[in-house]
C-alpha positions in Angstrom: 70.0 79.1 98.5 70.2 77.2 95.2 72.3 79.2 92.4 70.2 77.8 89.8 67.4 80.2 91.2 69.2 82.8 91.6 70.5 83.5 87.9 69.8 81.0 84.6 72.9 78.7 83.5 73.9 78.6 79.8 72.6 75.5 78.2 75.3 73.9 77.0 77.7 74.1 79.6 76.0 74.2 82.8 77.6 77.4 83.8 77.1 80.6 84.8 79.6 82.9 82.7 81.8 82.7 80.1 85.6 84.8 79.5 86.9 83.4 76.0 87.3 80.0 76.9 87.3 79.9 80.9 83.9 79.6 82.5 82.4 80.0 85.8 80.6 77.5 87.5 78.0 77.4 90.2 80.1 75.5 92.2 82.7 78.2 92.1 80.3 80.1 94.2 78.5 77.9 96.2 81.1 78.1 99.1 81.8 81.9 99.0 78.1 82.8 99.0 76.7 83.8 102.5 74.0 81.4 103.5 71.3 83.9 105.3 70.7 86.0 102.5 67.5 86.8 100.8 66.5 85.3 97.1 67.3 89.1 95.8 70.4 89.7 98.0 71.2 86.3 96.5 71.0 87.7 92.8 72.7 90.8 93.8 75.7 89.1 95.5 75.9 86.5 92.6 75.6 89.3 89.5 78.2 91.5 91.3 80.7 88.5 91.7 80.1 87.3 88.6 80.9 90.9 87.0 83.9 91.3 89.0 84.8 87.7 87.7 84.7 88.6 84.6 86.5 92.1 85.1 89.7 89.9 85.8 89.9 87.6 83.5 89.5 90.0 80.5 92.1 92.0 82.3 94.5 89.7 82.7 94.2 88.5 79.1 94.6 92.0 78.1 97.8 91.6 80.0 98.6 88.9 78.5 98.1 89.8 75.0 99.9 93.6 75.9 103.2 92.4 78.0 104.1 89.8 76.5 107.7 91.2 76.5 107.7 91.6 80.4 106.0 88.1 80.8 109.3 86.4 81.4 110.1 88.9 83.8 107.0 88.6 85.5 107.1 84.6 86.0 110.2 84.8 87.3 109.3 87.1 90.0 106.3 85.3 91.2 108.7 82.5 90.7 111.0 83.8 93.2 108.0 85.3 95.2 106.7 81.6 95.8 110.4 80.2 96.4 110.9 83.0 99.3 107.3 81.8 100.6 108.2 77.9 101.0 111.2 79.3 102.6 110.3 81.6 104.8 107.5 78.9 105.8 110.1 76.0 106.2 112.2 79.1 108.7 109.2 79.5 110.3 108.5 76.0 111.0 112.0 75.1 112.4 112.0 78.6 115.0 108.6 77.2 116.3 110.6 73.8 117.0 113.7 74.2 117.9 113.9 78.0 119.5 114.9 78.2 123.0 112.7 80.2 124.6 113.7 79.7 128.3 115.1 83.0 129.3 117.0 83.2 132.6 117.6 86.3 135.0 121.5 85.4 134.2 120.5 86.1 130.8 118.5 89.4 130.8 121.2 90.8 133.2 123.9 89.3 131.2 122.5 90.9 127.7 121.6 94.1 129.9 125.2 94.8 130.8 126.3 94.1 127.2 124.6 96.9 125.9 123.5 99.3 128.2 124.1 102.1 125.5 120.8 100.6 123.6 118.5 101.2 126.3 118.5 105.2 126.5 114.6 106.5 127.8 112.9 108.7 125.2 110.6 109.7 128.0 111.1 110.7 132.1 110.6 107.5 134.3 109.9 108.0 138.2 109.5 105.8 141.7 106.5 107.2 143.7 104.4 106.7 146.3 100.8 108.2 146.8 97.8 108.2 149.1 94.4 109.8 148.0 91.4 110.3 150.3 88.3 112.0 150.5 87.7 115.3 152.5 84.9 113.3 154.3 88.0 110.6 155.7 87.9 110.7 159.6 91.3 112.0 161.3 92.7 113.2 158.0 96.0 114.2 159.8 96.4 110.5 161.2 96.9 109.3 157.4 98.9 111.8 156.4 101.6 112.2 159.5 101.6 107.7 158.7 102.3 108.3 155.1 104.9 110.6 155.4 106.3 107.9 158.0 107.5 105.9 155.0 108.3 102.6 157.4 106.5 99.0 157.0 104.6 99.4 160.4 103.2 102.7 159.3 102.3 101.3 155.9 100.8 98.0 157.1 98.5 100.5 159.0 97.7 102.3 155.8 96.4 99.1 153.9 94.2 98.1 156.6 92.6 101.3 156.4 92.6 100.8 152.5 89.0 100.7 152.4 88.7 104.4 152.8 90.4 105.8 150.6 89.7 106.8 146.9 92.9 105.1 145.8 96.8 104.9 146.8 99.9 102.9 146.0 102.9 102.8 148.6 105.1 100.2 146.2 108.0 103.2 145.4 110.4 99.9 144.4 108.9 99.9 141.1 110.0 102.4 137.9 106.5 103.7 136.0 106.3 106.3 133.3 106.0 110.0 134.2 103.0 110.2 132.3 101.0 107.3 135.1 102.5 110.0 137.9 100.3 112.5 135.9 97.0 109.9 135.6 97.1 109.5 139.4 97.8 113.1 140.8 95.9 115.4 137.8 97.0 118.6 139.7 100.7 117.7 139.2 99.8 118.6 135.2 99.8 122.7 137.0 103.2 122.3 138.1 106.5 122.4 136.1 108.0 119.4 134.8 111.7 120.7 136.4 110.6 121.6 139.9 108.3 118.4 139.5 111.0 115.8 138.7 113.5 115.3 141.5 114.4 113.2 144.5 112.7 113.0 147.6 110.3 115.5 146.6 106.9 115.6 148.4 103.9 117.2 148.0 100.7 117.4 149.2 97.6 119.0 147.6 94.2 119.6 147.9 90.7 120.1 145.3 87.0 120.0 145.3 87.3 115.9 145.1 90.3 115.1 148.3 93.3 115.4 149.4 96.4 114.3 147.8 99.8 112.8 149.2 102.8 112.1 146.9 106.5 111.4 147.6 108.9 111.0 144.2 111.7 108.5 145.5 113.6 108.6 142.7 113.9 110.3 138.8 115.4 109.0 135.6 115.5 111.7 132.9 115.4 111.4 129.0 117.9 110.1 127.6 119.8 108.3 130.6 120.5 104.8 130.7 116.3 102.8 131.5 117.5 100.5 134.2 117.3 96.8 133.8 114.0 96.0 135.6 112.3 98.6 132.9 113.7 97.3 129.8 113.4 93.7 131.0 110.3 92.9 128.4 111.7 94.8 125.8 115.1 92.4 126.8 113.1 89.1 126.4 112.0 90.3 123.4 115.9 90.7 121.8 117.5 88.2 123.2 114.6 85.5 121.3 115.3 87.8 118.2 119.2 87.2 118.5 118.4 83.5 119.5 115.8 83.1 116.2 118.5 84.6 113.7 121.4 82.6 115.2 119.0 79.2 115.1 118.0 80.1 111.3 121.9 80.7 110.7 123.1 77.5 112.2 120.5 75.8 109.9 121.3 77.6 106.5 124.5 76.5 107.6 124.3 72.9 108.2 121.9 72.8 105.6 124.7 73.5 103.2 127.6 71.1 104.6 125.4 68.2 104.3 124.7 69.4 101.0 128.4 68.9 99.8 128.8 66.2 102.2 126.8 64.4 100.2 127.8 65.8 96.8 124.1 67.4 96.6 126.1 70.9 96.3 128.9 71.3 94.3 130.8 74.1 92.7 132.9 74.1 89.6 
């Protein structure tokens, strides 16, 4: 929609609003102004930008005219401000570039065993296996006497019977959060957290819905040391932020012995 129907310009400028000297033109507006909006939503949108155009300039010279003593001040901190910016931008620019961000197993175990005291758990990890099934499941006592086999030929027979049950997992090589335990066996939520969380503990139980198998392999506690295949994200992560800080470094560094190299820096 045209601008010029929307509000009437004054004559002798050809804008739209005036502050002291500083006006506001219509083609100030023409690329903020949404283009699917009604003739009055047009006026609306246009009066309430204009108003809140004009709210800021008359504030700021009010500023102006009242801190005039912390002016200086104030330049000099958006001075700074717009240095740290470029800066930043110019770090920024040289990470994306030049990081190395091929991480190696060498590297995650090597960084692992350097500072195993930084990865304590602040919640219980556990290994576990579970089978699920339906009350409806033909020879019920079949899938449980192969579950609490625990050997790859009774397991391969589990997963080709996969199909009938509700849901089950018989990976225990893998460390998951107490808390999943708790998402895939609700009734374990009734029973304490200390008889709960040990070794080689099994358990079977029964509701309304199935039956339910579980065997805990293995327990990690709050507080003990996460193992390596747990914290192995979380290790990729640090070992880029070491590797960004050590690249931005190395260029402050050079940065500044080609500067007096070349007598661009020099002290007195």
């Amino acid at each position: 929609m045209v601008l010029t129907s929307c509000l009437k310009k004054e004559e002798s400028t050809g804008a739209l609003a005036r502050v002291g000297d500083q006006y506001l033109y219509e083609e100030d507006l023409k690329e903020i102004l949404p283009a699917d909006l009604s003739k009055e939503d047009s006026i609306l949108f246009v009066k309430d930008f204009i108003n809140k155009w004009a709210q800021h300039k008359l504030l700021l010279e009010k500023a102006l005219l009242n801190l005039k003593e912390d002016q200086q001040e104030i330049d000099a901190l958006v001075a700074q401000y717009h240095e740290d910016l470029l800066i930043n931008k110019y770090k920024e620019a040289v990470v994306e570039q030049d990081l190395d961000t091929v991480i190696t197993e060498d590297d995650i175990e090597k960084f692992y065993g350097q500072n195993k005291d930084i990865f304590k758990l602040n919640e219980e990890l556990v290994k576990f296996r579970y089978l699920y099934f339906g009350k409806d499941i033909l020879n019920p006592k079949e899938f449980i006497k192969l579950f609490r086999s625990d050997n790859y030929e009774s397991d391969t027979l589990l997963m080709k019977n996969g199909l009938q049950f509700k849901s089950f997992n018989l990976n225990d090589s893998i460390w998951v959060r107490y808390e999943e335990l708790l998402a895939k066996a609700p009734f374990f939520r009734g029973i304490d957290k200390d008889r709960l969380l040990k070794k080689n503990n099994s358990f079977q139980n029964e509701d309304s819905t199935g039956i339910y198998l579980v065997d805990i392999k293995d327990v990690l506690l709050r507080n003990e040391t996460a193992p390596e295949s747990y914290a192995k994200e979380t290790i990729k992560q640090m070992i880029l932020h070491k590797r960004k800080l050590e690249l931005i470094k190395k260029v402050e560094k050079t940065i500044t012995e080609d500067a007096i190299e070349n007598r661009e820096f020099q002290t007195y």
